[in-house]
C-alpha positions in Angstrom: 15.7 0.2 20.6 16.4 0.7 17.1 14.5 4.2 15.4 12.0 3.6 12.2 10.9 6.6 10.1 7.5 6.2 8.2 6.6 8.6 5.3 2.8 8.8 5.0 2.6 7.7 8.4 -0.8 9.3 8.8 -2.8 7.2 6.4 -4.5 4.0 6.8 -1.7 1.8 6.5 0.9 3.9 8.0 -1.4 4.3 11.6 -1.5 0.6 12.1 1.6 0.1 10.9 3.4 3.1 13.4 1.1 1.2 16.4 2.2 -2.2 15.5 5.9 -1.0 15.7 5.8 0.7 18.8 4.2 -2.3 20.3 7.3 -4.5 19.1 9.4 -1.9 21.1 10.7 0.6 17.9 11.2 4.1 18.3 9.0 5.5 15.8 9.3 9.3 14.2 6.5 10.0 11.3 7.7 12.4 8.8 5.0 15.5 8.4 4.7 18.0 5.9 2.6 19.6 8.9 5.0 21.7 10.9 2.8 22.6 13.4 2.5 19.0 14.1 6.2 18.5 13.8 7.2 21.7 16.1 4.5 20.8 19.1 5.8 16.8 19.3 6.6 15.2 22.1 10.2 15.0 23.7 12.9 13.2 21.4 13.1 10.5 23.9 10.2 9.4 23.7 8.6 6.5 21.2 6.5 8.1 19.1 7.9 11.4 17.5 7.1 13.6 14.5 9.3 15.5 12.0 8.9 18.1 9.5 10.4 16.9 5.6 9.0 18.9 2.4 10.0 16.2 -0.4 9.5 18.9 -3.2 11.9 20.4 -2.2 14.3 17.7 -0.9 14.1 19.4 2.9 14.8 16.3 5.6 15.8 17.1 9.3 19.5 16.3 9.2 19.6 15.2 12.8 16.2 12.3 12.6 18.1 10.8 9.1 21.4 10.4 11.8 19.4 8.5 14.1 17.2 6.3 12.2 18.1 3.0 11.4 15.7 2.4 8.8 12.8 4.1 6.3 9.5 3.0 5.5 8.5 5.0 2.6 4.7 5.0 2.6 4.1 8.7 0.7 1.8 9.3 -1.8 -1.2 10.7 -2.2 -4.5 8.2 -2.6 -5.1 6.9 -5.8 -9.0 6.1 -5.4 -9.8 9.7 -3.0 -10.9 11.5 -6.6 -11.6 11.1 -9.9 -8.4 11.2 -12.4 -8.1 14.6 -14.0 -5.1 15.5 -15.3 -3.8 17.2 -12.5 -4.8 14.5 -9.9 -2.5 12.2 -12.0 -0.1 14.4 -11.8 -0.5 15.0 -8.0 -1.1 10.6 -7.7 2.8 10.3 -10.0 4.8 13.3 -8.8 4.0 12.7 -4.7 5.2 9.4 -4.9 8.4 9.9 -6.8 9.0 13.0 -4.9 9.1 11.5 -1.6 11.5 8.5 -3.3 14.0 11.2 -4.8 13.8 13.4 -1.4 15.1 10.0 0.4 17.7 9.0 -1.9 19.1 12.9 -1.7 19.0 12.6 1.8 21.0 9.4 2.1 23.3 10.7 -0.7 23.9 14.1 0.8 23.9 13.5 4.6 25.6 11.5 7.3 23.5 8.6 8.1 23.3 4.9 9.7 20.1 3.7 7.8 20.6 0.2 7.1 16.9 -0.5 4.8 14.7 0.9 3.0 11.1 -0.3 2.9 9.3 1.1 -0.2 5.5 0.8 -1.0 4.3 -0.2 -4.5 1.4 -1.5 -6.0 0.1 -4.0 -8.4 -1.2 -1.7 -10.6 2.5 -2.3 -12.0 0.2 -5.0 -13.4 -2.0 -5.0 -16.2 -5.0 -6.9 -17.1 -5.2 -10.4 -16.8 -3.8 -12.0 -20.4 -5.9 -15.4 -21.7 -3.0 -17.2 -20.5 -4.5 -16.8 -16.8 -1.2 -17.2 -15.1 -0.7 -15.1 -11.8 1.4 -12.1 -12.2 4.6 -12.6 -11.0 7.5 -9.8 -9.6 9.5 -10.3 -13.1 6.6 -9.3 -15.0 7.3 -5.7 -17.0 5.4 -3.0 -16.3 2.0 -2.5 -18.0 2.0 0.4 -20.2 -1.3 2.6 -18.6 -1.3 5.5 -16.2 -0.9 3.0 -13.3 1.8 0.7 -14.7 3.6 3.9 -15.4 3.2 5.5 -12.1 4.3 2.1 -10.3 7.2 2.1 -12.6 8.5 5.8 -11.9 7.5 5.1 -7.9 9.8 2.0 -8.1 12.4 3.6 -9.7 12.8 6.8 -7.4 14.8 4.4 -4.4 16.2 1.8 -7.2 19.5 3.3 -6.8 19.8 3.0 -3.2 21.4 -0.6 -2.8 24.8 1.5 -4.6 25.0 2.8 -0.8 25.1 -0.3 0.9 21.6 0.1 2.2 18.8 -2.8 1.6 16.2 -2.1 -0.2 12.7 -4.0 -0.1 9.5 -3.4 -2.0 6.0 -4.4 -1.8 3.4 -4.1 -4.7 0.4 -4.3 -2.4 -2.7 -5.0 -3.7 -6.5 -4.2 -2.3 -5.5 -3.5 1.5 -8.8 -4.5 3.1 -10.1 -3.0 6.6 -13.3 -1.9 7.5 -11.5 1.9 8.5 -11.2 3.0 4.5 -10.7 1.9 0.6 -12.8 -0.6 -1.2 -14.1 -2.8 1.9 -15.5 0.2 3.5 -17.6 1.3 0.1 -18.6 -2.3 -0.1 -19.8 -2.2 3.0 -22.1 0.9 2.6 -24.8 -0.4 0.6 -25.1 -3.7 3.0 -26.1 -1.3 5.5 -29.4 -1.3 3.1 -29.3 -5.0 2.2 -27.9 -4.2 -1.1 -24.9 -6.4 -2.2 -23.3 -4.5 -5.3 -21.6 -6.8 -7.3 -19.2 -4.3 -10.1 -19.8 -5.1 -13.8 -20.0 -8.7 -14.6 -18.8 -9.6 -11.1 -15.8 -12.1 -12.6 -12.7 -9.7 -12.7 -9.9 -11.0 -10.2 -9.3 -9.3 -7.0 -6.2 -9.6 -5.6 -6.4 -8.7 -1.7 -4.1 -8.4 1.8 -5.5 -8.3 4.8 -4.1 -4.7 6.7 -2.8 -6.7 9.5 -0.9 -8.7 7.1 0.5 -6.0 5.5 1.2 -4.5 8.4 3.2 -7.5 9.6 4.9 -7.7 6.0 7.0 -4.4 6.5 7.9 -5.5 10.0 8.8 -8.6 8.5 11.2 -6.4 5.7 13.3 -5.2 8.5 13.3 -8.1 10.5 14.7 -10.2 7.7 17.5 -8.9 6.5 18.0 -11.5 4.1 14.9 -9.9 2.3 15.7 -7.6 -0.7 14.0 -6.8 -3.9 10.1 -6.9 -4.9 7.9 -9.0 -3.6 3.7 -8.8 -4.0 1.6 -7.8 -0.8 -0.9 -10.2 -1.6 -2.8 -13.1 -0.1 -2.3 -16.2 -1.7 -6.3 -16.5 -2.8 -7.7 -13.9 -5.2 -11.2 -13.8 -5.3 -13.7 -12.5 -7.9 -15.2 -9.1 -7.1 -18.6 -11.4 -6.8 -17.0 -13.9 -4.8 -15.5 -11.0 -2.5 -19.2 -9.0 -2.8 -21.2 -12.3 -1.9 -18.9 -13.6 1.3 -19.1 -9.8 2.7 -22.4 -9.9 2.6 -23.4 -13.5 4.1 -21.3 -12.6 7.0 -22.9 -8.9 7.8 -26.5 -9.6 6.6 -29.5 -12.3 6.9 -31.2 -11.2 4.2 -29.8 -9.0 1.1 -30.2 -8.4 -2.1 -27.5 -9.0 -4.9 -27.7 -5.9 -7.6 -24.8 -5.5 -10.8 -23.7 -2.1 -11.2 -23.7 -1.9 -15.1 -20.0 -1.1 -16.4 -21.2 2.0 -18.2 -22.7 3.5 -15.2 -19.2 3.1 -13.3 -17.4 4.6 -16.1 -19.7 7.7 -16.4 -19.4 7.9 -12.4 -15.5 7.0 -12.1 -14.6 8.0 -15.5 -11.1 6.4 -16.2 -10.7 5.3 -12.7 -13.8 2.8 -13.8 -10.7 0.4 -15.9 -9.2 -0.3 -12.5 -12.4 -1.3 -11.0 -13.2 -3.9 -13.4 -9.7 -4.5 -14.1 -9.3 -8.3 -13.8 -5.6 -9.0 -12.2 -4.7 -11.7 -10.5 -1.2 -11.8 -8.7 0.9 -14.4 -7.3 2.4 -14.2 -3.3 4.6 -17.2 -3.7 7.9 -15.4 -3.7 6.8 -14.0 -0.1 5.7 -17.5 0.9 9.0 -18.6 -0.5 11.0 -16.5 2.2 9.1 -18.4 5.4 6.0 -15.5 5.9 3.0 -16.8 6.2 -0.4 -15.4 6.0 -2.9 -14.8 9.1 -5.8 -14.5 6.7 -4.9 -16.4 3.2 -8.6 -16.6 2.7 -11.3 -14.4 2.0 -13.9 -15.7 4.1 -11.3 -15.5 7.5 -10.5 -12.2 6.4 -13.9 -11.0 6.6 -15.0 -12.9 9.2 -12.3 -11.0 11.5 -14.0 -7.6 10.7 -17.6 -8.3 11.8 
C-alpha cells in the first residue's frame, strides 16, 4: 500500500480526489492547517489520516514526509470565493507559493522516500485568445496579468524539485465542473427560475474538465511514471459560455428563458475578477491525449448529462 499526501485535501477537488484514492487501495494522509483536526485523527494505521503542516512557516511532520511516497499539492486558497482586493491577491499568490516552497524545504531538509510530486496549476497561465485562434499549448509563456503571474510564481515554487531525483508533474486545470461548487453550480442557480444566463456576448471560449476526470488525471500522474512536466487539465472540446449556458439548460429545464448579463454589469459586480469571466481562452489537451489518457466526458453534452 503505497502512502499519498494531499495539500488542500479539503476542497472540492481534493475530497473526490482523497475518496477516489482510497478506493484504489492508497493510504491517504491530508495535510491540515487545523490541528485540532490533525491531533483527534484516527490511528496511523489506518487509510485515511490527517496531519498538521503550517507552510508559512515551513512546519511539516517529519515522520508523515518519511512515509509518504508521493505529494499531491492541491493548496491554495480559491480564486473565484471573493472579489480581488489587493489583499485577496495577495492571499490568492502567496498560499499557493507557500505551500510549493514549504514542500521543496521539506524534501530538501528532511529524510524522505517521495518519489513524485503532483502540482496543481491553472490555465490562467493563459491569456486571451490571440486572432490567430490556435489552442494554447503547454509551451506557451506566461501571460503577463494577475493570473498569468500567479500561475507562473505557483509553477515555479516545486520547479526545482526534479534536482532531487523526484518526478515532478503539473496540471494547468481549467473550469473543474461538478454540480457540488464553482461555475456549474452558479450556472445552475438561476435555472432553478427558468433563467439561462448567458455572460456578456456569450462567444468567449470555455475550456472545461469534468471533476471525475481530473480526478482520474492525478491518479493517472502517479501511475505513469513515465509522465513528467506540464500538461493541461482540459477536455478536448471547449465550448462557448452560450454553448455551455444553453446545453445546461436543455438538459435541467422544459421551458427557460435565455437572458445576457451585460459585461458592464459583471464588471461593476465582480470588478476585476469580471476579465476572467469573459476571458475567451481556449486550451489544447492533446499532449495528455498524447501519453494514452483518455477522457470519460470529452464532450460537453455527456458531461452535463452525467450531473442531472
Amino acid at each position: 500500500m503505497e502512502t499519498i499526501l494531499i495539500t488542500g485535501g479539503t476542497g472540492l477537488v481534493g475530497k473526490a480526489l482523497t475518496t477516489h484514492l482510497l478506493e484504489k487501495g492508497y493510504r491517504v494522509i491530508i495535510l491540515t492547517r487545523n490541528k485540532t483536526k490533525a491531533s483527534a485523527s484516527i490511528a496511523a494505521s489506518s487509510t485515511l489520516n490527517y496531519s498538521y503542516w503550517d507552510p508559512s512557516l515551513n512546519q511539516i511532520d517529519p515522520a508523515i514526509l518519511q512515509i509518504a511516497d508521493h505529494i499531491i499539492n492541491l493548496a491554495g486558497a480559491g480564486v473565484a470565493d471573493k472579489r480581488w482586493s489587493v489583499s485577496r491577491k495577495k492571499e490568492i499568490r502567496d498560499s499557493r507559493v507557500r505551500a510549493g516552497h514549504c514542500i521543496v524545504h521539506a524534501l530538501q531538509q528532511l529524510p524522505h522516500h517521495v518519489k513524485t510530486v503532483v502540482n496543481a496549476s491553472a490555465i490562467g497561465w493563459y491569456g486571451p485568445d490571440t486572432e490567430k485562434n490556435l489552442p494554447f499549448t503547454e509551451e506557451a509563456p506566461a501571460y503577463h496579468d494577475f493570473l498569468g503571474s500567479t500561475c507562473k510564481d505557483w509553477e515555479n515554487s516545486t520547479a526545482t524539485l526534479d534536482k532531487l531525483g523526484i518526478r515532478v508533474v503539473t496540471f494547468r486545470i481549467g473550469i473543474v465542473l461538478t454540480p457540488e461548487g464553482g461555475a456549474l453550480r452558479e450556472f445552475i442557480k438561476p435555472l432553478n427560475w427558468g433563467v439561462a444566463t448567458i455572460l456578456g456576448n456569450g462567444n468567449q471560449k470555455i475550456s472545461w474538465v469534468h471533476l471525475e476526470d481530473l480526478v482520474l488525471l492525478f491518479a493517472y500522474a502517479i501511475q505513469s511514471t513515465e509522465l513528467k512536466g506540464i500538461y493541461n487539465a482540459v477536455s478536448p472540446a471547449p465550448v462557448t459560455n452560450q454553448e455551455l449556458i444553453l446545453t445546461l439548460a436543455k438538459l435541467r429545464r422544459r421551458y427557460f428563458v435565455p437572458i445576457r448579463v451585460p459585461a458592464f454589469l459583471l464588471q461593476v459586480v465582480m470588478g476585476e475578477m469580471s476579465v476572467e469571466v469573459l476571458k475567451s481562452t481556449t486550451v489544447s489537451a492533446q499532449k495528455i491525449m498524447d501519453t494514452g489518457f483518455r477522457f470519460r466526458y470529452p464532450l460537453i453534452q455527456s458531461a452535463l448529462a452525467s450531473f442531472t
